[in-house]
VEXZA-96348 format. One record per residue (C-alpha): residue number from 1; x negated, y negated, z negated. Coordinates in steps of 0.5 Angstrom, whole numbers, plus 2048, in hexadecimal, padded with zeros to 3 digits. Each point is the difference from the previous one (the first is absolute). Layout:
{nr: NUM u: X v: Y w: Z}
...
This chain:
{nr: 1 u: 7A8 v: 7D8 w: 7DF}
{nr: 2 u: 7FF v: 808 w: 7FF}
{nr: 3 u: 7FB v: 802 w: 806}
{nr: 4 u: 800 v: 807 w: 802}
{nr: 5 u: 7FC v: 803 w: 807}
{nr: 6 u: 803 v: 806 w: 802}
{nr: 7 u: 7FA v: 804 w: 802}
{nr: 8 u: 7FD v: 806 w: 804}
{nr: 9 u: 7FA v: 801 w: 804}
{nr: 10 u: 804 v: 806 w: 805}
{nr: 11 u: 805 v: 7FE w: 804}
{nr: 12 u: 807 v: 804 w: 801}
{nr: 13 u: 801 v: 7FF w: 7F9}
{nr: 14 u: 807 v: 7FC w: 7FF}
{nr: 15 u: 7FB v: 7F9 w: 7FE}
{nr: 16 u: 804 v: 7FC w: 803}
{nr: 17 u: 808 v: 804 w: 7FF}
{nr: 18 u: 7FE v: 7FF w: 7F9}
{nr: 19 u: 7FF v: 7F8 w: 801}
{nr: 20 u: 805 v: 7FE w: 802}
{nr: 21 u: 805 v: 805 w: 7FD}
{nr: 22 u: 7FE v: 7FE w: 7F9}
{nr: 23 u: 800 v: 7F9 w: 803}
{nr: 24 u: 807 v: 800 w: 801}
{nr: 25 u: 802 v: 803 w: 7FA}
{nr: 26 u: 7FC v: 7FC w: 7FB}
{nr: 27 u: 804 v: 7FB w: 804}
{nr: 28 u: 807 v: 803 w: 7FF}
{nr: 29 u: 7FE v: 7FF w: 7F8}
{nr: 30 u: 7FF v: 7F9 w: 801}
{nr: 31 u: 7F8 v: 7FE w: 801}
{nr: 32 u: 7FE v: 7FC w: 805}
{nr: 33 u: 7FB v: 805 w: 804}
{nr: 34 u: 7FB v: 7FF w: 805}
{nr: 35 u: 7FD v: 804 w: 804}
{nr: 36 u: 7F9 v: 7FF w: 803}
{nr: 37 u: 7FE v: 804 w: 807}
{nr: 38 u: 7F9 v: 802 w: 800}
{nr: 39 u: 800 v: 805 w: 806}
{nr: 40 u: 7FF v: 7FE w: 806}
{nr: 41 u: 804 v: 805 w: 803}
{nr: 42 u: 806 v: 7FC w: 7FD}
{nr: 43 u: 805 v: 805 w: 7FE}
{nr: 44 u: 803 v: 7FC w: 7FA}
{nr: 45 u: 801 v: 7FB w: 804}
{nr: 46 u: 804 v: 804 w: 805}
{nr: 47 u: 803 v: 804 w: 7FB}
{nr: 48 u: 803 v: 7F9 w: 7FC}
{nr: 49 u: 803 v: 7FE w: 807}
{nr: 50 u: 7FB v: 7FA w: 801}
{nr: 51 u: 7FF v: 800 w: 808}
{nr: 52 u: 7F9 v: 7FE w: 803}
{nr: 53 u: 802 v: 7F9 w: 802}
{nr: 54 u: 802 v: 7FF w: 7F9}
{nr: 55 u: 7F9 v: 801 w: 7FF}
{nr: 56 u: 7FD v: 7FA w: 801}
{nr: 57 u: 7FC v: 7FF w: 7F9}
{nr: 58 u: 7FE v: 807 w: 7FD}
{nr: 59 u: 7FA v: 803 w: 7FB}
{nr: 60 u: 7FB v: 7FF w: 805}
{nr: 61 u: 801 v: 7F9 w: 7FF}
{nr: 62 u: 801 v: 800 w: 7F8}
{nr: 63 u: 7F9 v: 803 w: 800}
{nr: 64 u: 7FC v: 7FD w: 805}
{nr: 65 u: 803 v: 7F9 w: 7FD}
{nr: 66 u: 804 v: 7FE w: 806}
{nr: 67 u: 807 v: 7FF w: 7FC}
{nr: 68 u: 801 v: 800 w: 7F9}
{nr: 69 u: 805 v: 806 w: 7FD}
{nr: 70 u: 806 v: 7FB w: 800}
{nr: 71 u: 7FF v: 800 w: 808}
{nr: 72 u: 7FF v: 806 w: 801}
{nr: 73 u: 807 v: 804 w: 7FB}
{nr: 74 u: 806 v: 801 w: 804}
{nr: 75 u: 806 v: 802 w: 7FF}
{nr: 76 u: 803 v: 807 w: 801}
{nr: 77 u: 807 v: 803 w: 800}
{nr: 78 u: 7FF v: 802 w: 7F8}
{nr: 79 u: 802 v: 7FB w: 7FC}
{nr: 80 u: 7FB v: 7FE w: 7FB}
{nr: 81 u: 7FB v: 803 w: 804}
{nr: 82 u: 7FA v: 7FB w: 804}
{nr: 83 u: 7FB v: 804 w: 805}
{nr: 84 u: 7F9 v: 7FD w: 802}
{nr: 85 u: 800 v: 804 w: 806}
{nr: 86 u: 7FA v: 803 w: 805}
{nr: 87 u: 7FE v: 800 w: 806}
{nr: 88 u: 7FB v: 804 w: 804}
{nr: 89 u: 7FB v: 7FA w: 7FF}
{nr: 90 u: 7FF v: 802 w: 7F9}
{nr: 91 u: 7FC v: 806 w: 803}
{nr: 92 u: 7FA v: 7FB w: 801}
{nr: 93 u: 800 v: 7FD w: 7F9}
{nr: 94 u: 7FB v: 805 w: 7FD}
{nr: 95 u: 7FB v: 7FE w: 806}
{nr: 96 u: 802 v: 7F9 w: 7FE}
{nr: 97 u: 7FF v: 800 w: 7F9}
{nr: 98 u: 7FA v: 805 w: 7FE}
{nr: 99 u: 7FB v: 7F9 w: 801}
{nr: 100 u: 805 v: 7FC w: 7FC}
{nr: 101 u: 7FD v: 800 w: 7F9}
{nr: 102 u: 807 v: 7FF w: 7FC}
{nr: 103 u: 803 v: 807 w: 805}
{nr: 104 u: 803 v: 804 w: 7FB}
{nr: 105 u: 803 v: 7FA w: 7FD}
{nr: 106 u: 805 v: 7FD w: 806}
{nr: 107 u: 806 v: 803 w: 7FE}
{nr: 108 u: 7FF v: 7FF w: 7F8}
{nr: 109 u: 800 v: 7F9 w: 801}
{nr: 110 u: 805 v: 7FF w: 805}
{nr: 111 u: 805 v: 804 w: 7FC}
{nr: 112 u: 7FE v: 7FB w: 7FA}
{nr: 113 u: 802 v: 7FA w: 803}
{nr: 114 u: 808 v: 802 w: 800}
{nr: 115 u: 800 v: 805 w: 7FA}
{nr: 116 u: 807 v: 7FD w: 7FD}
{nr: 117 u: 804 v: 801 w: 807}
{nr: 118 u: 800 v: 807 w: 7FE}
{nr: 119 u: 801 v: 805 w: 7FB}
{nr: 120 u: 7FC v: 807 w: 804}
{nr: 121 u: 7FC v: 800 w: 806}
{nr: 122 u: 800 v: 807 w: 803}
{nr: 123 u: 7F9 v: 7FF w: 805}
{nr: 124 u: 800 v: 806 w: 806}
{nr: 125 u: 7F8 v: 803 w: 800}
{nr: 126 u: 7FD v: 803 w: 807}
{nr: 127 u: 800 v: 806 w: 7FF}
{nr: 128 u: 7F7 v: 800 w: 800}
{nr: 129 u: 7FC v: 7FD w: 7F9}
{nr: 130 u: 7FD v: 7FA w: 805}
{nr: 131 u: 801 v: 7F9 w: 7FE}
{nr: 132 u: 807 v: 7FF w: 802}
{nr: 133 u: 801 v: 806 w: 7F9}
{nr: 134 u: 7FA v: 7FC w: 7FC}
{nr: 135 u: 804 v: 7FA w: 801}
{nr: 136 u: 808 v: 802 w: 7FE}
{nr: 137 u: 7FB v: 804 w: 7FA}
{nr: 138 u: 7FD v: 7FA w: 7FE}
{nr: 139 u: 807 v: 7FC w: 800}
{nr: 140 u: 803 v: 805 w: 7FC}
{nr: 141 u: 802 v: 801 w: 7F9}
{nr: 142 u: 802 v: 809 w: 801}
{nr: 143 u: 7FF v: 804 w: 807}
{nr: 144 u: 806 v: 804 w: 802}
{nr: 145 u: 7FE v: 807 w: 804}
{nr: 146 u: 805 v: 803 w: 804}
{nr: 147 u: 7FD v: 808 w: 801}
{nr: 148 u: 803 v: 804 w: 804}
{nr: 149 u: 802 v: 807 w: 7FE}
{nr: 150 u: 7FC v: 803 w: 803}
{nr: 151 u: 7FA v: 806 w: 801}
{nr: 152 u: 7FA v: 7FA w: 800}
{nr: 153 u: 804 v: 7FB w: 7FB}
{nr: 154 u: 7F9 v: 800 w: 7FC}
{nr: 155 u: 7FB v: 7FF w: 805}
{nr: 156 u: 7FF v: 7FA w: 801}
{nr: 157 u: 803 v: 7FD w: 7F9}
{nr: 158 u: 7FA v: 801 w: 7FC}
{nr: 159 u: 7FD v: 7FB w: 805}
{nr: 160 u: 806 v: 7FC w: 7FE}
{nr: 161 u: 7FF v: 800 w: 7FA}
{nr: 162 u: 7F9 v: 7FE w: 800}
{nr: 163 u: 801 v: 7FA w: 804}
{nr: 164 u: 804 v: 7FE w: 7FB}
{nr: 165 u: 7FC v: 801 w: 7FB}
{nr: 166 u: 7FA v: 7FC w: 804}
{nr: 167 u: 806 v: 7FB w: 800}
{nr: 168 u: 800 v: 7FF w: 7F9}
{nr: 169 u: 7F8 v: 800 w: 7FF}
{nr: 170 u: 7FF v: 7FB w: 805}
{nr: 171 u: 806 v: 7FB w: 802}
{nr: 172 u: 807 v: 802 w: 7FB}
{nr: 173 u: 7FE v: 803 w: 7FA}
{nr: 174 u: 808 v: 7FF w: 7FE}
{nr: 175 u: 802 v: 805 w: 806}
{nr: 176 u: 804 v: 806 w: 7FE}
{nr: 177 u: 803 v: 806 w: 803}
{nr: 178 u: 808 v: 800 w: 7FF}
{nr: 179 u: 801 v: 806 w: 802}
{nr: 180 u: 7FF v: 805 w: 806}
{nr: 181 u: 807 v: 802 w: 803}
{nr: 182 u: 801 v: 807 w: 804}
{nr: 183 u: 803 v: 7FE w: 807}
{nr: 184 u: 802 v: 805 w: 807}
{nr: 185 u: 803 v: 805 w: 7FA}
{nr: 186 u: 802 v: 806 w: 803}
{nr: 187 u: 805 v: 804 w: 7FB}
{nr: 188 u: 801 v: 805 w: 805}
{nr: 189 u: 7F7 v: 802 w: 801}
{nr: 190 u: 7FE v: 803 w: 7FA}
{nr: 191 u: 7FA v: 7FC w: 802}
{nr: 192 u: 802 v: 7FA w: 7FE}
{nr: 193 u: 802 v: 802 w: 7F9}
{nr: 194 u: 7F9 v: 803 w: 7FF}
{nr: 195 u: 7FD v: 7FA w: 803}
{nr: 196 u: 805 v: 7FB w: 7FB}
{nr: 197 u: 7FD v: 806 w: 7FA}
{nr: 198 u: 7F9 v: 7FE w: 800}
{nr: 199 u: 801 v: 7F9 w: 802}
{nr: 200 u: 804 v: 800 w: 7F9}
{nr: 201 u: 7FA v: 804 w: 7FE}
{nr: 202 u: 7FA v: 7FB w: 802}
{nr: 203 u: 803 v: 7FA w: 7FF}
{nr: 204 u: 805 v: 800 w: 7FB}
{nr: 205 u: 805 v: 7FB w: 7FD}
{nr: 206 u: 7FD v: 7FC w: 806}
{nr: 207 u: 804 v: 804 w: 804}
{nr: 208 u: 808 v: 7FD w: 800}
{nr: 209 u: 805 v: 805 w: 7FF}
{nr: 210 u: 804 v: 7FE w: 807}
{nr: 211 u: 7FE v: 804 w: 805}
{nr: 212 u: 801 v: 7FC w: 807}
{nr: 213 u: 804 v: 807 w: 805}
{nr: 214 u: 800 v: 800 w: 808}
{nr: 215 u: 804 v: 7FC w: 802}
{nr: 216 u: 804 v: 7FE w: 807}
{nr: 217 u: 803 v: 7FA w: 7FE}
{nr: 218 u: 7F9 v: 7FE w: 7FD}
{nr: 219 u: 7FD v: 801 w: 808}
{nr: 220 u: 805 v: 7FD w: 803}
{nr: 221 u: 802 v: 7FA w: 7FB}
{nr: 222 u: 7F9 v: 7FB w: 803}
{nr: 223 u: 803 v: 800 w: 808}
{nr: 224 u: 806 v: 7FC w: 7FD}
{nr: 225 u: 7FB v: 7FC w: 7FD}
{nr: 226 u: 803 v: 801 w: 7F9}
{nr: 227 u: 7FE v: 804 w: 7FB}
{nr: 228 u: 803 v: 807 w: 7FD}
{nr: 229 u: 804 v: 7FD w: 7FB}
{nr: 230 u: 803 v: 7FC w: 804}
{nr: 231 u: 802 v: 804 w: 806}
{nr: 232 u: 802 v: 806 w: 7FB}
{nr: 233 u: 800 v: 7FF w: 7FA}
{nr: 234 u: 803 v: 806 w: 7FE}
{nr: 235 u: 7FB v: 805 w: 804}
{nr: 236 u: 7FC v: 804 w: 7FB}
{nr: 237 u: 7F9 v: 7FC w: 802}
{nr: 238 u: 804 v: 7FA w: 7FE}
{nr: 239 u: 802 v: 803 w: 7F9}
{nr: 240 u: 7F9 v: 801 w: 800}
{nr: 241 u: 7FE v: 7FA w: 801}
{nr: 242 u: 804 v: 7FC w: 7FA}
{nr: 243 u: 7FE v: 806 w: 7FB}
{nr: 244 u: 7F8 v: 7FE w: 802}
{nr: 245 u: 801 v: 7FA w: 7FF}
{nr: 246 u: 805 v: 801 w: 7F9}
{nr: 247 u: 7FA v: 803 w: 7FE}
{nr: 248 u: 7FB v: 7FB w: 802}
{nr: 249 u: 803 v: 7FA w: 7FD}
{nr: 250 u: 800 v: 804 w: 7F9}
{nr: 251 u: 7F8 v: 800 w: 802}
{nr: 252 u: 7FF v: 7F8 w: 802}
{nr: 253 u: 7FD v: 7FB w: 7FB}
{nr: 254 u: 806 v: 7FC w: 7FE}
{nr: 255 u: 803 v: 806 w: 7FE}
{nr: 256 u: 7FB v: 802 w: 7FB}
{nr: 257 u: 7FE v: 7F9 w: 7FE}
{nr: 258 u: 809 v: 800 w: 7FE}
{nr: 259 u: 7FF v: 806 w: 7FC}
């Protein structure tokens, strides 16, 4: 199983739109995809359709070793894709875990036990560095980062960036950053494309070639409990989507190792 953490320690960013949406179209080609919701806010959880009542078992259980993975998946309206989903609880795991000495290594393991159920795991970060992120990073085999095109974009990436690497020093020396994907694109603001220039310019072929726009569709998409490429495949955040995740596929493990 391919795991991916879809990681930003700023909010705002498009972390989970980019979660589900490329869960539902690495589904649309035939992988069974789970999705994990590490944020306590619940976003993935509301925007895959999966009401409160249907969250009996989540995360916050999965981490504290109340309920196994196989207990806390249900199903979403997306063939093929599973969700383990959050509640508010979770916002109490950090407090929880930070005596317990296997703390960054909760989800690693839980992941392991059902690792042939599944062909990608998409884990949905806070958006801070704290244990929850340490956590999905530890687990992960690549960090996705959504990154909004906009004025700050950079700010906060280099700290980004050095977590993942005291990531890899202390506890996943495998991590790998598969690609930095530019969201929030305004084709309209000059800024964003001088924004879109020195990103490209810093990061480079980190950088994917698909820029996610501003979308209506892409807002309204999670109040009906589906995502974008369901409830409008053919608005131009969905198009962006499956583009993103046409080039994230040629950027995945299996892909190379079939090369």
């Amino acid at each position: 199983m391919i795991r991916i953490a879809v990681a930003n320690q700023k909010g705002g960013v498009g972390k989970t739109t980019t979660a589900i949406n490329l869960g539902t179209a690495l589904a649309a080609t035939g992988d069974r995809v789970l999705i994990v919701d590490l944020d306590p806010q619940g976003n993935a959880s509301t925007g895959l359709g999966v009401t409160q009542s249907m969250r009996e078992t989540s995360s916050y259980d999965l981490l504290n070793g109340q309920a196994t993975l196989g207990q806390a998946v249900v199903s979403t309206r997306v063939p093929r894709l599973d969700l383990v989903p959050s509640t508010v609880d979770l916002s109490g795991a950090e407090i929880e875990l930070v005596d317990q000495e296997d703390r960054t290594h909760r989800l690693h393991r839980a992941l392991e036990s059902a690792e042939r159920n599944w062909d990608v795991c998409l884990i949905d970060c806070p958006p801070s560095l704290g244990l929850l992120t340490i956590n999905a990073l530890a687990a992960a085999d690549s960090i996705l980062v959504p990154l909004q095109a906009e004025f700050f974009a950079l700010e906060g990436l280099s700290q980004l960036l050095q977590t993942v690497e005291r990531v890899r020093a202390r506890f996943n020396p495998e991590l790998n950053i598969l690609g930095v994907a530019l969201t929030m694109y305004d084709r309209r603001n000059n800024l964003s494309a001088q924004v879109a220039e020195d990103v490209r310019a810093c990061l480079g072929k980190l950088v994917f070639d698909t820029m996610i726009p501003r979308n209506v569709r892409l807002s309204e998409a999670p109040s009906h409990g589906v995502p974008a490429l369901i409830y409008d495949q053919r608005c131009s955040g969905s198009e962006a989507y499956m583009d993103l995740a046409r080039e994230l596929i040629a950027r995945l493990p299996r892909q190379a190792e079939a090369a």
